[in-house]
C-alpha positions in Angstrom: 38.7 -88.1 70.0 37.7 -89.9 73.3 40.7 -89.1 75.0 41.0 -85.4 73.9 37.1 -85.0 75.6 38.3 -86.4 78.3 41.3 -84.3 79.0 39.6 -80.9 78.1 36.8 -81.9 80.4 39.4 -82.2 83.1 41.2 -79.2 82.1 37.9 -77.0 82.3 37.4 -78.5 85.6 41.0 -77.5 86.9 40.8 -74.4 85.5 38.1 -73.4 88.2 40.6 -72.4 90.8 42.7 -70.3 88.3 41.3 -67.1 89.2 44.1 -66.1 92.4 46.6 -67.4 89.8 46.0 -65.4 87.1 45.2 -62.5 89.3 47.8 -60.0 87.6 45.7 -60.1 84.3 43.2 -58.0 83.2 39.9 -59.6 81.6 39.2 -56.1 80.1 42.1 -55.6 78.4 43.3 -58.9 77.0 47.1 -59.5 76.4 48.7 -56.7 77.9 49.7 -57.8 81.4 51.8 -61.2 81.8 50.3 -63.8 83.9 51.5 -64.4 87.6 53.2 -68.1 88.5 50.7 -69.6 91.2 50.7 -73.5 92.9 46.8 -72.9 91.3 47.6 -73.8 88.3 46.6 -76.8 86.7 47.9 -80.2 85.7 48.5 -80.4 81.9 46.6 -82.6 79.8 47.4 -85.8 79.8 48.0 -86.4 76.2 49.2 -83.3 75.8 46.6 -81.5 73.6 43.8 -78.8 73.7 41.6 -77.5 70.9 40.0 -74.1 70.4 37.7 -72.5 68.2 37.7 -68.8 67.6 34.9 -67.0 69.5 36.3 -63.2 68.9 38.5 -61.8 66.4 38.1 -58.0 65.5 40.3 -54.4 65.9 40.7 -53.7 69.5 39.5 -50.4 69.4 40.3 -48.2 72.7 37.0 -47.1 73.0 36.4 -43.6 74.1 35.9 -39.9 72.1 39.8 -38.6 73.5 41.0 -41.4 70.9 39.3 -38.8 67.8 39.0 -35.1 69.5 37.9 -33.4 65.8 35.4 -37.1 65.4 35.2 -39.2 63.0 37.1 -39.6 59.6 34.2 -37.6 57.3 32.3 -39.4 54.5 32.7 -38.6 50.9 29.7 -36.8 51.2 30.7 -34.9 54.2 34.1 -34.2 53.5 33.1 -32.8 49.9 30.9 -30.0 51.8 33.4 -29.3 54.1 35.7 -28.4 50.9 33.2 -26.2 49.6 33.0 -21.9 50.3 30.2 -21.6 53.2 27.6 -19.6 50.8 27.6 -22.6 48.6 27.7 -25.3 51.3 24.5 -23.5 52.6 23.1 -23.1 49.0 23.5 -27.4 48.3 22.3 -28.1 51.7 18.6 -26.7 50.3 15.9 -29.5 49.6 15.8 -28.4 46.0 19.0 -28.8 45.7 19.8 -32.1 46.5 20.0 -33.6 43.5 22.8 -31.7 41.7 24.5 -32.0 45.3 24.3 -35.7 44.9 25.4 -36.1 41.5 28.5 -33.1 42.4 29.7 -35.4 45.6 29.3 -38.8 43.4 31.7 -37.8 41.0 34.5 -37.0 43.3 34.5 -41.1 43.4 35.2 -41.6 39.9 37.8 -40.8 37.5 38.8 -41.5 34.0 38.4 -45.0 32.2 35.7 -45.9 34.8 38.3 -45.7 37.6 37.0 -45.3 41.0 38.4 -44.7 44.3 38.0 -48.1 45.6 38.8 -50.4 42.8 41.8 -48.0 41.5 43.1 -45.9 44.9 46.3 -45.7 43.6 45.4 -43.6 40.6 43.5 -40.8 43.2 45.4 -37.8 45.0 42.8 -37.4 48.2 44.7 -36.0 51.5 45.3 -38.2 54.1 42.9 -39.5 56.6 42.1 -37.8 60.6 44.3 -40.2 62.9 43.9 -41.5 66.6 45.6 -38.9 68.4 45.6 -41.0 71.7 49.0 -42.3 73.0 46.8 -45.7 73.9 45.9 -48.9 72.2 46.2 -52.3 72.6 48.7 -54.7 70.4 52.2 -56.2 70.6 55.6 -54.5 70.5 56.4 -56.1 67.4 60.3 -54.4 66.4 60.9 -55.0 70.3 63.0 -51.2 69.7 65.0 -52.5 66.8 64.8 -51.0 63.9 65.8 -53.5 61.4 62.7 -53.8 58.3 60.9 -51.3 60.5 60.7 -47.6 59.5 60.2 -44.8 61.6 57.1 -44.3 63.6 55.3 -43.7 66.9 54.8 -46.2 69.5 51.9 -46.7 71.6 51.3 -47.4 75.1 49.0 -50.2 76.4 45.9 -49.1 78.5 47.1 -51.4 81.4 50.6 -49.4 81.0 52.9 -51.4 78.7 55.2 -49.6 76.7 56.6 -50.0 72.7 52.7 -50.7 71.6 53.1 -51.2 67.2 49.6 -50.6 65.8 49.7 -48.2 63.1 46.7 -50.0 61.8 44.6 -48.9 64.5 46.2 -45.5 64.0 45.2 -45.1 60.6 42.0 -46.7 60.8 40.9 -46.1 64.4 38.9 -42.5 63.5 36.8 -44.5 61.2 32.7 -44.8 61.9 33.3 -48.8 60.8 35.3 -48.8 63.8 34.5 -46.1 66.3 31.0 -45.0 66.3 29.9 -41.3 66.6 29.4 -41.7 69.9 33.3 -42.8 70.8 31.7 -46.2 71.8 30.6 -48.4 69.0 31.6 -49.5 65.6 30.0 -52.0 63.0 33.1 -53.8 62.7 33.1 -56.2 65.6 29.6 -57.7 65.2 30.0 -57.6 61.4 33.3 -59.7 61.5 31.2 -62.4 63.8 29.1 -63.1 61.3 31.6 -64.7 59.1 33.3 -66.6 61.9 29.9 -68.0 62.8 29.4 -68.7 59.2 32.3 -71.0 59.1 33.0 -68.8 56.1 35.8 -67.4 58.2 35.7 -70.0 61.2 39.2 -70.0 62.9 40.6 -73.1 65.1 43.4 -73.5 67.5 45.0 -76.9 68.3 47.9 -76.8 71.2 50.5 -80.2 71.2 53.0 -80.2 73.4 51.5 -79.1 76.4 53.5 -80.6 79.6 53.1 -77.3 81.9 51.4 -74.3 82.5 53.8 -73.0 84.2 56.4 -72.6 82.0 56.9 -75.4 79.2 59.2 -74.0 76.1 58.4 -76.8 73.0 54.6 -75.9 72.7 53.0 -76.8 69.0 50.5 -74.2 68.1 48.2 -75.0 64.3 46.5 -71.9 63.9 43.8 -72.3 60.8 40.6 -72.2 59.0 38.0 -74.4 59.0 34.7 -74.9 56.6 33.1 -76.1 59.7 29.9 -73.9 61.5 30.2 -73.2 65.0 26.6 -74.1 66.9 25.3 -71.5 68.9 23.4 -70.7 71.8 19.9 -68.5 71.6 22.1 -65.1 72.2 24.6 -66.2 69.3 27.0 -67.5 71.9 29.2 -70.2 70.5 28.9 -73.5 72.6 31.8 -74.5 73.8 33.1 -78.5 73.4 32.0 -78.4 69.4 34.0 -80.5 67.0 35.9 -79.0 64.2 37.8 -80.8 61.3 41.0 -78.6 59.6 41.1 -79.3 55.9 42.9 -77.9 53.0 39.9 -77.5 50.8 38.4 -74.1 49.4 39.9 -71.3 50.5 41.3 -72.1 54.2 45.1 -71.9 55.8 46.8 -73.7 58.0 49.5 -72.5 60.1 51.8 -74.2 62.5 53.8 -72.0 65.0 56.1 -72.6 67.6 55.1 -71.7 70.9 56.3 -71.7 74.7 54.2 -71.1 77.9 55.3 -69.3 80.9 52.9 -68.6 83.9 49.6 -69.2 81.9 50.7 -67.2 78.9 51.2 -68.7 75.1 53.2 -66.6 73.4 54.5 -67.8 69.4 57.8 -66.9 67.2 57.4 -64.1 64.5 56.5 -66.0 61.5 54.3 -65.0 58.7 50.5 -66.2 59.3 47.4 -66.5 56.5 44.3 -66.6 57.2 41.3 -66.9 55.0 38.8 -64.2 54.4 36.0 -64.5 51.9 33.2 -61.4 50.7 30.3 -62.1 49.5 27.2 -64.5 50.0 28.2 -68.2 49.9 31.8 -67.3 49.5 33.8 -69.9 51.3 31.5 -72.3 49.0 31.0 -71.3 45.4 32.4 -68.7 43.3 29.8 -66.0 44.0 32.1 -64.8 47.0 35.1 -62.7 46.4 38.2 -64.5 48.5 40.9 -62.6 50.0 43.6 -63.3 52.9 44.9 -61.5 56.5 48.2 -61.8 56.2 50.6 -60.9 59.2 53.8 -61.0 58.4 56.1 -62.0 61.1 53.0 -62.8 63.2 52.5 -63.6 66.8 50.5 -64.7 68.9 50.0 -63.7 72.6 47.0 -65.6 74.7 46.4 -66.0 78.6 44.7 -69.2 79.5 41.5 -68.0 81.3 39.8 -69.4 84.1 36.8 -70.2 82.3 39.0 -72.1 79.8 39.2 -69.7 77.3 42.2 -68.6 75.8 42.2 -64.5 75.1 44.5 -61.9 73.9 46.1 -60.7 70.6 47.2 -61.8 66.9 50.1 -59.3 66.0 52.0 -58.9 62.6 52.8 -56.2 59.8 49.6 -56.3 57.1 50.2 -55.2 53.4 48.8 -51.6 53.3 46.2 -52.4 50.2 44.7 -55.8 52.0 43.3 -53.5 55.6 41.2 -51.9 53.0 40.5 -55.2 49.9 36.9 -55.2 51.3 35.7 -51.5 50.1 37.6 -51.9 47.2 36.1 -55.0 46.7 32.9 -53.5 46.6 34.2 -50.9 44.1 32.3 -47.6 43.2 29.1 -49.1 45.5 31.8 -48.6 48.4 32.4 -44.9 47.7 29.1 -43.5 46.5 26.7 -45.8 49.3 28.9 -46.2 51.9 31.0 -42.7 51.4 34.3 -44.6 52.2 37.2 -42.7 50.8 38.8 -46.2 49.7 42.3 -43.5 48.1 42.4 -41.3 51.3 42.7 -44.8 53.2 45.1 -46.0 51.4 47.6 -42.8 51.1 47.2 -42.5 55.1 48.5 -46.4 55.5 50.6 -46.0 53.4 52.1 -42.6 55.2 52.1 -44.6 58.2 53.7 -47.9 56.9 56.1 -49.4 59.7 57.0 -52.6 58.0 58.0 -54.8 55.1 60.9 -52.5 53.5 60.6 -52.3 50.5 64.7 -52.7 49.6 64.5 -50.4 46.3 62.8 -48.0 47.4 63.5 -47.9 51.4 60.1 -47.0 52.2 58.0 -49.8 54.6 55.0 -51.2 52.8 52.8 -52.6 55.5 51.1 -51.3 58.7 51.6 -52.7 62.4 48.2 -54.8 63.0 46.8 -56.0 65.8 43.6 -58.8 66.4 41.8 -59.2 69.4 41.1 -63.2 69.9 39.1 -65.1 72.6 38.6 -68.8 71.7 36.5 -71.4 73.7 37.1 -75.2 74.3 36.5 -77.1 71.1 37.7 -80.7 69.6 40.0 -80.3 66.5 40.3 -83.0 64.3 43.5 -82.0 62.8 43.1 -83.7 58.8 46.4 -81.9 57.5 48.6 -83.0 59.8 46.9 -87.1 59.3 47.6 -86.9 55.5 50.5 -85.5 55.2 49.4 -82.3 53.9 51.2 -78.8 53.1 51.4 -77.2 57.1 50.3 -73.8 54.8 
């Protein structure tokens, strides 16, 4: 442990004079230009290894209202109006009538047997969900123009101009006032994600072996995984940087190991499928009183530029099962339709419509969406348990 202080200490301190080397990147739009090779950049560690802890990880939404011209995807509520003739929309929008409008919207969330739109989606007919109609976003070219398991879809292109963008995710769900607010600018989804990682519900490490350049160095060792461990903070809610972090295969976590190469200050990782944990629910990544669920990114990536502050930022790529973008309103079940007005069937039939991966080979049709993850992770000291004991790598 002494050792890997003392060669991220010296790391953060040659990482001061990165700034004219990495030059060509963007801070503002993380993973989408490739890192320049400069003289700046640093000696590698000297034992080879440098530990991260996940600071950010949410959709990253292009912000903006040209991304949703018509606005956001309506609410139950909302969108049951819209569907109604005008005299009676203006009749139900009367004070006295708000109760039977209520009760009338409700029980477009429900069906027969106690089925409801979140917990049973499949069993609903609802039309298909307002898209991001913006040729931008961020993400990875993830069929790299091969089509292969891939079905047909459109490609985006990269605000800082890179072509073949996959991200049918953010296509689908982009419209969405959990992840675009009204005003083009701000959705809940970012801040309500933290919450878990700072939680150490959903608390995500990153340990690097291997390292012998920065410059280009092909054999790099990447464990991506969970820990149970609570990142300290500062007043604002700013992890600290330099915490220590044990990865264990207890309760609900993952560990995955991915091969990785560097060139010019950017780690990039094979296509391979990476789990991560995710758990609802107060105290759920302790007792059963949470309801536990998974990312899963099949033949995920990852792409991260070392920073000159010593972070590592960029993007998590991979092909998520359609039902699993929306497990955490249908977790929540008919309290997710009627409360929150979240169409849990209309979701569902619109990723599904937009599926560009995982082929399903009896029926031809793809059965996951292009995903992309925005992640920024700060110095941290992982002790890696797994890998000490001889434990399963997943």
């Amino acid at each position: 442990m002494t050792s890997l202080k003392t060669t991220t200490l010296t790391l953060l301190t040659g990482l001061a004079g990165l700034a004219a080397g990495f030059a060509a990147v963007t801070p503002g739009e993380p993973g989408t230009v490739i890192a320049q090779s400069s003289p700046e950049l640093p000696p590698p560690p000297a034992n080879g290894e440098l530990g991260f802890v996940v600071e950010e990880f949410a959709p990253p939404v292009v912000q903006g209202k040209e991304a949703c011209p018509d606005g956001t995807v309506p609410k139950l509520k909302e969108a049951y109006l819209a569907s109604l003739p005008e005299a009676e929309r203006a009749r139900l929008a009367l004070k006295e009538n708000e109760p039977e409008f209520t009760r009338r919207w409700q029980a477009t969330a429900v069906g027969p047997g106690n089925t409801n739109i979140c917990s049973q989606p499949d069993r609903f007919r609802r039309p298909l969900l307002r898209t991001v109609q913006s040729p931008t976003a961020q993400g990875l070219d993830l069929d790299r123009g091969a089509g292969g398991e891939s079905c047909e879809h459109g490609e985006f292109t990269s605000p800082a101009g890179e072509t073949g963008i996959d991200n049918q995710e953010y296509r689908v769900m982009g419209c969405t006032l959990e992840w675009r607010g009204k005003d083009g600018i701000a959705g809940d989804i970012a801040s309500g994600l933290r919450q878990f990682h700072a939680s150490g519900e959903w608390t995500q490490v990153l340990l690097l072996r291997g390292i012998d350049s920065f410059d280009r160095d092909d054999d790099v060792e990447v464990i991506y995984a969970n820990t149970a461990d609570r990142p300290p903070a500062d007043a604002k809610g700013r992890f600290l940087p330099g915490a220590s972090f044990t990865v264990s295969n207890s309760g609900p976590r993952h560990r995955n190991v991915l091969k990785g190469r560097i060139n010019k200050g950017v780690l990039t990782t094979e296509p391979t499928t990476i789990v991560l944990a995710q758990t609802w629910g107060q105290g759920g990544a302790r007792d059963l009183r949470g309801s536990r669920s998974r990312y899963t990114f099949n033949q995920g990536r990852l792409r991260l530029v070392f920073r000159p502050d010593g972070r590592l930022e960029g993007l998590l790529g991979g092909y998520r099962p359609a039902f699993e973008v929306i497990q955490s309103p249908a977790i929540g079940g008919v309290g997710a339709a009627t409360t929150a007005g979240i169409d849990c069937a209309g979701m569902l039939a619109t990723l599904l419509h937009y599926a560009d991966g995982v082929r399903d080979r009896k029926t031809g049709k793809c059965t996951a969406v292009s995903s992309a993850m925005r992640v920024v992770a700060i110095p941290a000291f992982v002790n890696d348990l797994p890998a000490a004991t001889g434990a399963s790598a997943r």
